[in-house]
MDTraj code that builds the backbone (N, CA, C; nanometers):
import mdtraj as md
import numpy as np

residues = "UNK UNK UNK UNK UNK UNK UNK UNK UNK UNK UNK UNK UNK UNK UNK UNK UNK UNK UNK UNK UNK UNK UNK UNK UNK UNK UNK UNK UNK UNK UNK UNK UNK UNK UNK UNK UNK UNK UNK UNK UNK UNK UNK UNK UNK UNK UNK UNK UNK UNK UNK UNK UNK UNK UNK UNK UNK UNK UNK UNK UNK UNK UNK UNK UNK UNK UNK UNK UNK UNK UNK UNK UNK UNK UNK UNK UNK UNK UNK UNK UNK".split()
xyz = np.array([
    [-0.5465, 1.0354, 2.3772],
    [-0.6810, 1.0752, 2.3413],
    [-0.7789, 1.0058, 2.4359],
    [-0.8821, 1.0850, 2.4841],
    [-0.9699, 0.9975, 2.5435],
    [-1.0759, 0.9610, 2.4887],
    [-1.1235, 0.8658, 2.5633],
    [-1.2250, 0.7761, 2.5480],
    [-1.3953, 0.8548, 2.5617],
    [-1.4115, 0.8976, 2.3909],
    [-1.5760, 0.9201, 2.3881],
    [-1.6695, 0.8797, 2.4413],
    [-1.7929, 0.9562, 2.5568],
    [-1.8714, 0.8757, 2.6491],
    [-1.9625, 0.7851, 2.5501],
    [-2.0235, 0.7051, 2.6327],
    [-2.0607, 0.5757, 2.6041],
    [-2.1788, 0.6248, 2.4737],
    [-2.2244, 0.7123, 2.5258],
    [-2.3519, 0.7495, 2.4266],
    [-2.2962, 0.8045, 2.2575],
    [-2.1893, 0.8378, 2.2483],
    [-2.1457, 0.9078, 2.1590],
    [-2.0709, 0.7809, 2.1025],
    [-2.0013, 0.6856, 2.1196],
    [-1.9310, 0.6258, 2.0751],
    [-2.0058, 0.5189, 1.9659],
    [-1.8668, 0.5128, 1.8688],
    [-1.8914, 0.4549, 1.7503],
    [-1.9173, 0.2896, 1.7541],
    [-2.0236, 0.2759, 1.6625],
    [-2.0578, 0.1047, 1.6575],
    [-1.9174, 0.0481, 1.6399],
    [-1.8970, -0.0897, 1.6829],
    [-1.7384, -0.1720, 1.6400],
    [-1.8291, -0.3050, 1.6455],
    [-1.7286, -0.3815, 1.6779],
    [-1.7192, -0.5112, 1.6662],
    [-1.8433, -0.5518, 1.6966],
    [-1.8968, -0.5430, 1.8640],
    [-1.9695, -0.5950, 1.9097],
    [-2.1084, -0.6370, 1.7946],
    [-2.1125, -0.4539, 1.7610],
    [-2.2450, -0.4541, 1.7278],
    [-2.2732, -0.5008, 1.5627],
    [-2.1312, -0.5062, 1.5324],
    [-2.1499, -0.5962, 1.3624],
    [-2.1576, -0.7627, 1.4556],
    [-2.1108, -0.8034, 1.5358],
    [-2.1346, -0.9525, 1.5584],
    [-2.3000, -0.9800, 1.5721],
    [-2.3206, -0.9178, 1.6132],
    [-2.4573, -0.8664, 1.6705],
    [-2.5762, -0.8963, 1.5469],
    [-2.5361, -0.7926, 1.4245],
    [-2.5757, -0.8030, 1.3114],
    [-2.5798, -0.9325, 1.2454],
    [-2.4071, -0.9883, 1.2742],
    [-2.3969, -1.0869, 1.1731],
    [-2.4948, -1.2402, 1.2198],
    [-2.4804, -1.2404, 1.3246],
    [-2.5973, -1.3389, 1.4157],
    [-2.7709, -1.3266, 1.3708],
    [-2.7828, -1.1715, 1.3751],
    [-2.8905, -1.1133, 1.3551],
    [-2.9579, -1.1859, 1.2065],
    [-2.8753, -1.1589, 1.0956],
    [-2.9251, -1.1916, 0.9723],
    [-2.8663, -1.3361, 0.9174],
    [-2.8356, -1.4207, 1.0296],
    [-2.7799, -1.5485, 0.9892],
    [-2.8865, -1.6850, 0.9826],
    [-2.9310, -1.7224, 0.9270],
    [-2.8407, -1.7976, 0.8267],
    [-2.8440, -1.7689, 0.6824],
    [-2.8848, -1.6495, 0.6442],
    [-2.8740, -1.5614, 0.5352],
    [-2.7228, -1.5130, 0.4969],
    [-2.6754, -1.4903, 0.3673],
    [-2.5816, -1.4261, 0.3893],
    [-2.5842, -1.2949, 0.3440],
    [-2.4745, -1.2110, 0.3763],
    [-2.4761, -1.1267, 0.3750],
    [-2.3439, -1.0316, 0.3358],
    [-2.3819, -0.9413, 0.2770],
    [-2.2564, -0.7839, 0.2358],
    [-2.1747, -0.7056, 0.3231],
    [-2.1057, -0.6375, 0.2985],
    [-2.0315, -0.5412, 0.3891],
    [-2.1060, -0.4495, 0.4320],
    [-2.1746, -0.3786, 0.2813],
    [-2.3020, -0.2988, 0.2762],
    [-2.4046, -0.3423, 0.3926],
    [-2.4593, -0.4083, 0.3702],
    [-2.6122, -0.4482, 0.4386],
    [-2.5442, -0.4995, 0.6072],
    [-2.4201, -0.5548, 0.6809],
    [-2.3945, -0.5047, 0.7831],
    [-2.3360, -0.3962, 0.8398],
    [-2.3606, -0.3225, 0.7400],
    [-2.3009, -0.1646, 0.7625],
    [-2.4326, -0.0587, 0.8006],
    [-2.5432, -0.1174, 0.7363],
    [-2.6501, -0.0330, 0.7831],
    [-2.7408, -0.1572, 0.8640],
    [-2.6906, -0.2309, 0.9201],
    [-2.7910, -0.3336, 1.0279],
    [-2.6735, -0.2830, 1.1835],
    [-2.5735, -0.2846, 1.1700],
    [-2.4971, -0.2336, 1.2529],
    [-2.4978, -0.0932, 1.2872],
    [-2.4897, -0.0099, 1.2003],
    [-2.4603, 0.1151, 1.1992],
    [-2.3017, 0.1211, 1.2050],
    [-2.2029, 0.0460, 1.1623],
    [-2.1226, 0.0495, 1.1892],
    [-2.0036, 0.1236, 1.0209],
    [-1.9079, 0.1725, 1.0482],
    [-1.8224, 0.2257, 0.9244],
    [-1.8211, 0.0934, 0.8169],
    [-1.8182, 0.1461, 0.6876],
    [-1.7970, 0.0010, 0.5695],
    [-1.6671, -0.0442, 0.6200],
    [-1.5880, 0.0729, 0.6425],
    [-1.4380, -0.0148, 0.6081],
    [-1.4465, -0.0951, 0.7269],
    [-1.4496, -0.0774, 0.8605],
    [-1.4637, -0.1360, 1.0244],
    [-1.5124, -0.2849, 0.9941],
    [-1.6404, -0.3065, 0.9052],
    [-1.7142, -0.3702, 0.8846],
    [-1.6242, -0.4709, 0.7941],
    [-1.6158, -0.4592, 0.7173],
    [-1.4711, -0.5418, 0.6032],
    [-1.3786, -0.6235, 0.6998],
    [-1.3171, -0.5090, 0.7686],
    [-1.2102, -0.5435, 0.8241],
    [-1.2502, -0.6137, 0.8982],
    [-1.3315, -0.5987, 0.9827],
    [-1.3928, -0.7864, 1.1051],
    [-1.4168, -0.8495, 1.0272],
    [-1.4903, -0.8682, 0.9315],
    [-1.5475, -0.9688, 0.7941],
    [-1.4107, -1.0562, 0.7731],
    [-1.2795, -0.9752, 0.7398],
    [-1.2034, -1.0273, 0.7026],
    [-1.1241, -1.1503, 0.8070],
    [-1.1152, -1.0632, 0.9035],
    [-1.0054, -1.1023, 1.0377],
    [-1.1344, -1.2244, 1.0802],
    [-1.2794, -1.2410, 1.0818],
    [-1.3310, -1.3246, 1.1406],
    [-1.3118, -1.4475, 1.0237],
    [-1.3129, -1.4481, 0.9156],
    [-1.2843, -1.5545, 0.7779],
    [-1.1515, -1.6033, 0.8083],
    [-1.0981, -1.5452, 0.8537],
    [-0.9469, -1.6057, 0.8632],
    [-0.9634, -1.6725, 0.9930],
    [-1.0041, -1.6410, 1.1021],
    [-1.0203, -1.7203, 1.1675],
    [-1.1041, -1.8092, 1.1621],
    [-1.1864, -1.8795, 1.0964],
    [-1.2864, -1.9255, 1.0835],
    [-1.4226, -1.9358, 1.1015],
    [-1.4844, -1.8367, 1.1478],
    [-1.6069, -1.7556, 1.2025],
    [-1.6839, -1.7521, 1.0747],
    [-1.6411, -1.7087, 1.0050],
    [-1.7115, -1.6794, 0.8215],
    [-1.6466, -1.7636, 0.7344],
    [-1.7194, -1.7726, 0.5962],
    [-1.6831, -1.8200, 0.4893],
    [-1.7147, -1.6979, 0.3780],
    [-1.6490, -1.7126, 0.2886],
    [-1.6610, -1.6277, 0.1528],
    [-1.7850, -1.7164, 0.0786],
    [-1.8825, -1.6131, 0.0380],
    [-1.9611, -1.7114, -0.0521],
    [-1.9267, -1.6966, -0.1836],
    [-1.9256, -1.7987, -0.2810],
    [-1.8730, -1.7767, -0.4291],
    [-2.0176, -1.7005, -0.5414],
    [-1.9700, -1.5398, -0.5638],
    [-2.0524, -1.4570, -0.6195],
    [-2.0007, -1.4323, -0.7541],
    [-2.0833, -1.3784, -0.8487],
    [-2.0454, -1.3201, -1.0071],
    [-1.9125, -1.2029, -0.9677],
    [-1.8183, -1.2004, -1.0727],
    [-1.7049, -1.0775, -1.0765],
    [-1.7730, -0.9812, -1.0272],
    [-1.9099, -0.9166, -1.0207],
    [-1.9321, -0.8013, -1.0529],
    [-2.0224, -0.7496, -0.9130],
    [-2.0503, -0.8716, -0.8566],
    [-2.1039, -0.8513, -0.6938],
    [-2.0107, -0.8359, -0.5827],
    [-2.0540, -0.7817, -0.5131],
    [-1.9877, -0.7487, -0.3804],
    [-1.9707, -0.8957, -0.3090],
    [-1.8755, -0.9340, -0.2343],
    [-1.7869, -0.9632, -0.1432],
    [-1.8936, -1.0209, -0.0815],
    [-1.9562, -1.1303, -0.0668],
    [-2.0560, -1.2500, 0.0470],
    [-2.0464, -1.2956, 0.1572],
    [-2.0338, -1.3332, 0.2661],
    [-1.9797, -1.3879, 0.3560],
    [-2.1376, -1.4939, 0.3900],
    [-2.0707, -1.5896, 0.4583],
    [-2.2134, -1.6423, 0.5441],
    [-2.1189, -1.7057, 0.7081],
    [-2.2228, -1.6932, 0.8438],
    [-2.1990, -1.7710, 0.9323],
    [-2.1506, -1.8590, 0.9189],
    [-2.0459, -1.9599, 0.9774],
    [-2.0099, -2.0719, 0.9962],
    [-1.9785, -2.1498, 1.1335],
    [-1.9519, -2.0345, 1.2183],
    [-1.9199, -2.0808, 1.3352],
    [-1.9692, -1.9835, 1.4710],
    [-2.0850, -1.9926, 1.5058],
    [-2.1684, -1.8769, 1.5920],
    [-2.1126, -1.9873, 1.7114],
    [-2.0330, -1.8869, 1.8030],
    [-1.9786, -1.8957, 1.9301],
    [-2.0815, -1.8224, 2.0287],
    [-2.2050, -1.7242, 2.0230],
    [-2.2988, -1.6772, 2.1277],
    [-2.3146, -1.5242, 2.1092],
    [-2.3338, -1.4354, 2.1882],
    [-2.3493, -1.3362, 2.1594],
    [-2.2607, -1.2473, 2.1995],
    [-2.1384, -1.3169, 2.2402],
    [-1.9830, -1.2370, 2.2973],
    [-1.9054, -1.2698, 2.1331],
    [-1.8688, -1.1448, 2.0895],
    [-1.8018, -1.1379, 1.9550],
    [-1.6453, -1.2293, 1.9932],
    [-1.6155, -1.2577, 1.8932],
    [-1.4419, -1.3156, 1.9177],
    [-1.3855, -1.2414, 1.8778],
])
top = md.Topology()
chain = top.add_chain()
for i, resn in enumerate(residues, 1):
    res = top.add_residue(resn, chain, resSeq=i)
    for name in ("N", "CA", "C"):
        top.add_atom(name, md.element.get_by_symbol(name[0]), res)
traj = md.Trajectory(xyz[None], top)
């Protein structure tokens, strides 16, 4: 499959790191870097997740009934890891 030109192509990583820098030292949802990015919810999760495990994020501790928190912990610049 090829590669969609530049103009057409879908937000990823970059531009949720982008976000997550953007609204830091706030924390923040999957939701709310899903529309600061423009990027897919699930896309968005899934770096959320893979960057927590590496240590980039932390989980913030929320009620059963709220969505999933994260906050900054480790801002490396404006090149995503």
């Amino acid at each position: 499959m090829a590669r969609a030109p530049i103009d057409q192509a879908r937000p990823g990583r970059d531009e949720i790191w982008t976000a997550i820098r953007r609204l830091s030292p706030a924390t923040f949802t999957a939701a709310r870097l899903a529309d600061e990015s423009r990027a897919n919810n699930r896309t968005v999760r899934s770096f959320c997740q893979a960057l927590t495990a590496a240590g980039y994020l932390r989980q913030v501790p929320v009620e059963d009934s709220q969505p999933t928190t994260w906050a900054l912990v480790r801002d490396i610049g404006v090149e995503a890891p």
